[in-house]
C-alpha positions in Angstrom: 38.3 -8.6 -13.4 40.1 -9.6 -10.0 38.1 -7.4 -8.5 35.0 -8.9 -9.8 35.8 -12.4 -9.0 36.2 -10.9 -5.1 32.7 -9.4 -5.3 31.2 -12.7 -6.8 32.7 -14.5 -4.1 31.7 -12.1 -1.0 28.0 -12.3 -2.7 28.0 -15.9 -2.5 28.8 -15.9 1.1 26.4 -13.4 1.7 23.9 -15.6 0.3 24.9 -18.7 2.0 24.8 -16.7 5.7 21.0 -15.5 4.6 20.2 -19.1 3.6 21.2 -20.0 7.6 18.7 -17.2 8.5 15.9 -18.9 7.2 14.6 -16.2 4.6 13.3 -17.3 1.5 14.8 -17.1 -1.8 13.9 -16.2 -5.5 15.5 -16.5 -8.4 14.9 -15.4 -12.0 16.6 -14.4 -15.7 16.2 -10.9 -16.9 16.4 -9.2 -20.5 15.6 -6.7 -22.9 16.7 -3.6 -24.8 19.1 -0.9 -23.5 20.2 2.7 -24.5 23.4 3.5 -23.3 23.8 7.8 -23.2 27.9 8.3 -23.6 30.0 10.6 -24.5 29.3 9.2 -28.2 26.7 12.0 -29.6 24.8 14.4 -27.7 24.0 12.8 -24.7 20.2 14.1 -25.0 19.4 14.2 -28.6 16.7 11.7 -29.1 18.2 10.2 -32.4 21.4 9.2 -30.6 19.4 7.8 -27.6 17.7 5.5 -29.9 20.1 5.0 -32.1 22.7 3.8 -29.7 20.7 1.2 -28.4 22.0 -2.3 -26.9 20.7 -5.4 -25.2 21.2 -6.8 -21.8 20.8 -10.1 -20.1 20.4 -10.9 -16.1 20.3 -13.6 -13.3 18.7 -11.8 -9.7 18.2 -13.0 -7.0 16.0 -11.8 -4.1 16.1 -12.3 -0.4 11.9 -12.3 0.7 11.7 -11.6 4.5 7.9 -12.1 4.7 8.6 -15.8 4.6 10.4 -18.3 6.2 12.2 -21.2 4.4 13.3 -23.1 7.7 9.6 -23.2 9.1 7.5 -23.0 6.0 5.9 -20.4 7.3 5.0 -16.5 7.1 7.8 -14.2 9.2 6.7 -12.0 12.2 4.7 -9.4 10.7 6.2 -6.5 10.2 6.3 -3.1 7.9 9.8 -4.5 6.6 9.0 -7.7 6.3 5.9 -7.5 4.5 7.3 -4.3 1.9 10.8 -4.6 1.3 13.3 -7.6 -0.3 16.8 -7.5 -1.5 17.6 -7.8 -5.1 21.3 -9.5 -5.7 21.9 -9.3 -9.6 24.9 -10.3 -12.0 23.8 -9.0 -15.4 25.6 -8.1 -18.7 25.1 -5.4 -21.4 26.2 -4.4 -24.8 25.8 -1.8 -26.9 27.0 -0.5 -30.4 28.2 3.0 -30.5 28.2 5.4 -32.7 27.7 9.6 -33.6 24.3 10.4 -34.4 22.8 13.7 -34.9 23.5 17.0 -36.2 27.1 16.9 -36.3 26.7 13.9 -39.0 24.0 15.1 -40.7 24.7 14.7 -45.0 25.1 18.1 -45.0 27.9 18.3 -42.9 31.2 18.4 -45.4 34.1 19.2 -42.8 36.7 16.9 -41.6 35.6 17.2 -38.7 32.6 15.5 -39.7 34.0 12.6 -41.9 35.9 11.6 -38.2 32.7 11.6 -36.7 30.9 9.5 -38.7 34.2 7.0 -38.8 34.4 6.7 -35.0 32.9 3.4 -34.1 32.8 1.9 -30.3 31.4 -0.5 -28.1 30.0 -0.6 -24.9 30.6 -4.0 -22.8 29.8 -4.2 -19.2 29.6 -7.2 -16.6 27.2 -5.8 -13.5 27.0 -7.4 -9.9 25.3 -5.3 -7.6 22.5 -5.2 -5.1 19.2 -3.2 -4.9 16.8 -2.8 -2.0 13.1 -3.2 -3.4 10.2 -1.5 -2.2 6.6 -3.1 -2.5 3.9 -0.1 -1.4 1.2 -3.2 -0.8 1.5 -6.1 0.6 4.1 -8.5 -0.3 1.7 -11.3 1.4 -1.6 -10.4 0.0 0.7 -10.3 -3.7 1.7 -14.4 -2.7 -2.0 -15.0 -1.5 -3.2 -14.2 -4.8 -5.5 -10.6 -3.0 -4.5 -9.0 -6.2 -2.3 -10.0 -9.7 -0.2 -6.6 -9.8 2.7 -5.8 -7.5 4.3 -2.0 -8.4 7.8 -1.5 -7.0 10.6 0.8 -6.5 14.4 0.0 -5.7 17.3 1.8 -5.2 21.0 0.4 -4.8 24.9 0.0 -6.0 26.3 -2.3 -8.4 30.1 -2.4 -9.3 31.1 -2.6 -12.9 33.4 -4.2 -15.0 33.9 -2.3 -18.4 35.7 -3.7 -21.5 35.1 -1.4 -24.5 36.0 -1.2 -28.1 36.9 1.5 -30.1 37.5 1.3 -34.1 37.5 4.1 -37.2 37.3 4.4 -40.7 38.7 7.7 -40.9 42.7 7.9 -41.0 44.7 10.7 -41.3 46.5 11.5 -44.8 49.8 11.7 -43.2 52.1 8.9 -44.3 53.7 8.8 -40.8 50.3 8.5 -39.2 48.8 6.2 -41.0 47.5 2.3 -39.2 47.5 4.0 -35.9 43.7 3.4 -35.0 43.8 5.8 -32.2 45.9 8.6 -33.4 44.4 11.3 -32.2 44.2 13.2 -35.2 41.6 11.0 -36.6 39.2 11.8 -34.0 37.0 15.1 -33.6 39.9 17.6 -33.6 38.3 19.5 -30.6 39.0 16.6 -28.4 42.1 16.4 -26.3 44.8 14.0 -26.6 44.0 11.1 -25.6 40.2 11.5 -25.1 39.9 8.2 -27.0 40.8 5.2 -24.4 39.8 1.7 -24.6 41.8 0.2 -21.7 39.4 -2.1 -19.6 38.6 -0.6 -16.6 35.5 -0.7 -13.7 33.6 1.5 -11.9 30.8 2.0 -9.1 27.6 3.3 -9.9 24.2 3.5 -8.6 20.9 2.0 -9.6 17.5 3.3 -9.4 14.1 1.5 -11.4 10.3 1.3 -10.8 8.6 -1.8 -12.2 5.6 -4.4 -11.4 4.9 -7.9 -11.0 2.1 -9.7 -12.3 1.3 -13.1 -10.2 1.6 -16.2 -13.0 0.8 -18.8 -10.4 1.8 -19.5 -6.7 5.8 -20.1 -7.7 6.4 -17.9 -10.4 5.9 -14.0 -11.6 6.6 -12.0 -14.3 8.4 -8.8 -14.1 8.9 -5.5 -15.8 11.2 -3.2 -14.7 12.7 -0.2 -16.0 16.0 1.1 -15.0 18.4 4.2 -14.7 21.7 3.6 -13.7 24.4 6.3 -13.4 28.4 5.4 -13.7 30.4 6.6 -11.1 33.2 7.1 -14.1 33.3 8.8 -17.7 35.5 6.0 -19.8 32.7 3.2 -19.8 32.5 3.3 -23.7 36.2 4.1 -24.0 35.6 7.6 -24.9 35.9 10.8 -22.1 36.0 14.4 -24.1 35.8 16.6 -21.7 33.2 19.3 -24.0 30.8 21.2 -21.9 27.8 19.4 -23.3 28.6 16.1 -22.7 30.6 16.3 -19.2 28.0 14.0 -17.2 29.7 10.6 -16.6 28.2 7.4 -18.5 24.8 6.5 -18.0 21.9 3.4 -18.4 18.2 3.1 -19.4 17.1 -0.2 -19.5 13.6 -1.8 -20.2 13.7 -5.7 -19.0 11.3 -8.1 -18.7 11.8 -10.9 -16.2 10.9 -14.3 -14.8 11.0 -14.6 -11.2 10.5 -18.2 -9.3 10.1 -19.0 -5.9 12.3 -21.2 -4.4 10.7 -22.0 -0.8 
């Protein structure tokens, strides 16, 4: 979390030296459903996709270089300046885990399958990262009200802070075993040792969404924006098995809708 509080901090100075610059600001809230693909499942069976599914919430902030806050007027008129802004977010996501699938069908009658379908977790992650945004029209034409919609494309790097939970209903009928939640023998017995970890933790990872904006009035848009976002690291929900089928590190979809308002 230190390490979050140091990133907050550098982004607020970051924000404070822009403000000197003279570039214009917006700021808006973000939210909407999430799937979170993990180790929990298989990562690309539809009915674990959907079925893992959480909810996310976001402040962002955007840096618009097409206008100036210091004049109150447009910037020098350039292909930057008129295409791209910077995106500054803080965000936070949860989602319920859990195996889904053919390993926990009804039919399924093995051990194995009874510590499946006990293995409970959660996904809980506090995002603060920044995107560079794309706009393939103009940005001014978007603000002078030339047309509603305003497609976009960013790409960028957000650091993590991951805090998961990890729970089961399925304990091992050996005496000696029995009330530790994270004995290893109540998980899938083709795991490793120590495969199951929910030790806080954060991570790196990198962002990538397409979206549009639709012109509400001369201050404010609304936004939808759909996102991918790929975890430099494989212990975001607290579980890292190693199988050959689900080896990819932790990874993000997320559908938001957003309200964005112009601050000068």
């Amino acid at each position: 979390m230190k390490h979050l509080v140091f990133a907050f901090c550098m982004f607020v100075s970051f924000q404070t030296t822009n403000a000197q610059l003279g570039f214009s600001h917006e700021i808006g809230v973000i939210t909407g459903p999430l799937q979170f693909r993990s180790d929990y499942g298989s990562r690309d069976d539809s009915k674990t996709n959907f079925g893992n599914s959480g909810f996310g919430i976001g402040i962002v902030h955007y840096l618009n270089f097409s206008y100036r806050a210091d004049c109150n007027c447009y910037t020098t008129d350039t292909y930057f300046n008129d295409h791209f802004k910077v995106r500054n977010e803080i965000s936070w996501n949860k989602t319920n885990l859990e195996h889904l699938g053919k390993f926990v069908d009804p039919n399924k009658t093995t051990t194995n399958a009874d510590r499946l379908r006990g293995h409970k977790g959660v996904a809980e992650n506090l995002d603060i990262g920044t995107q560079l945004e794309f706009f393939p029209f103009s940005i001014r034409s978007f603000q002078a009200f030339s047309y509603r919609f305003a497609p976009f494309a960013s790409l960028g790097v957000h650091y993590t802070s991951f805090s998961p939970e990890v729970s089961t209903t399925y304990e091992n009928p050996d005496p000696l075993l029995t009330g530790n939640v994270l004995e290893p023998s109540n998980f899938y017995s083709a795991w490793a040792p120590g495969s199951v970890d929910a030790s806080p933790g954060s991570a790196w990872s990198v962002v990538a969404s397409v979206g549009v904006r639709y012109k509400l009035n001369k201050l404010s848009d609304l936004m939808l924006d759909l996102r991918w976002q790929y975890y430099f690291n494989d212990w975001v929900d607290g579980l890292n098995h190693q199988l050959d089928f689900n080896k990819s590190d932790d990874r993000l979809v997320w559908l938001n809708i957003g309200y964005i308002y112009y601050l000068n």
